[in-house]
N, C-alpha and C positions, 0 to 999 in steps of 0.2 A: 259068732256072738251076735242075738238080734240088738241091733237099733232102733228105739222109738223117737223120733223127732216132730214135735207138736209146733208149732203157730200156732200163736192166738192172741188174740188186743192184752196188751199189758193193762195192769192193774189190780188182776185176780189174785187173792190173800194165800199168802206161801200155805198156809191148811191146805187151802184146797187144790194148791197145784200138788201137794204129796198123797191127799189122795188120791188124784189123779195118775199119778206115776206109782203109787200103788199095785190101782185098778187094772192099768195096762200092763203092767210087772206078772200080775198074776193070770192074767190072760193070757199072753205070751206064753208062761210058761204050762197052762190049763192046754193051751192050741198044740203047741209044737211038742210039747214034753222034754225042754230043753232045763237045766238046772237055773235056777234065780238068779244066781250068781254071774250068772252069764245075760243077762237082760239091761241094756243101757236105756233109761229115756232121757230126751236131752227136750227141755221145754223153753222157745224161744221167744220171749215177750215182743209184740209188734205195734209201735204204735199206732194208733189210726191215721194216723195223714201218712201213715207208710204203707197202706193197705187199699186196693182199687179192687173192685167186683164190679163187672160189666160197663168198666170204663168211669165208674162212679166211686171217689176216695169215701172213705170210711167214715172220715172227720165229716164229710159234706151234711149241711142238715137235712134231713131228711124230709119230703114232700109233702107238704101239709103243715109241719109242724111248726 
């Protein structure tokens, strides 16, 4: 059974996280040729001060700004 598990900054409108697990629903099953039914995505909201790139939190403002 494939697994899709997304991260991403919480706050994104339930619409568009079902499109989104749509999207990749039908990919998955366009790629592998596996039945729909069989395709999990688990979409895990993160908030930014739980989130570090290059040693730099997410929350941080940003340089310049």
């Amino acid at each position: 059974m494939p697994n899709i598990t997304v991260q991403m900054y919480k706050g994104r409108d339930p619409a568009k996280k079902k499109a989104l697990a749509v999207a990749l629903t039908n990919a998955m099953v366009e790629s592998l040729g596996c039945p729909i039914e069989a395709v999990q995505v688990i979409i895990q909201d993160v908030e930014k001060h739980d989130w570090a790139h290059a040693g730099v939190m997410a929350s941080d403002p940003k340089p310049g700004a």
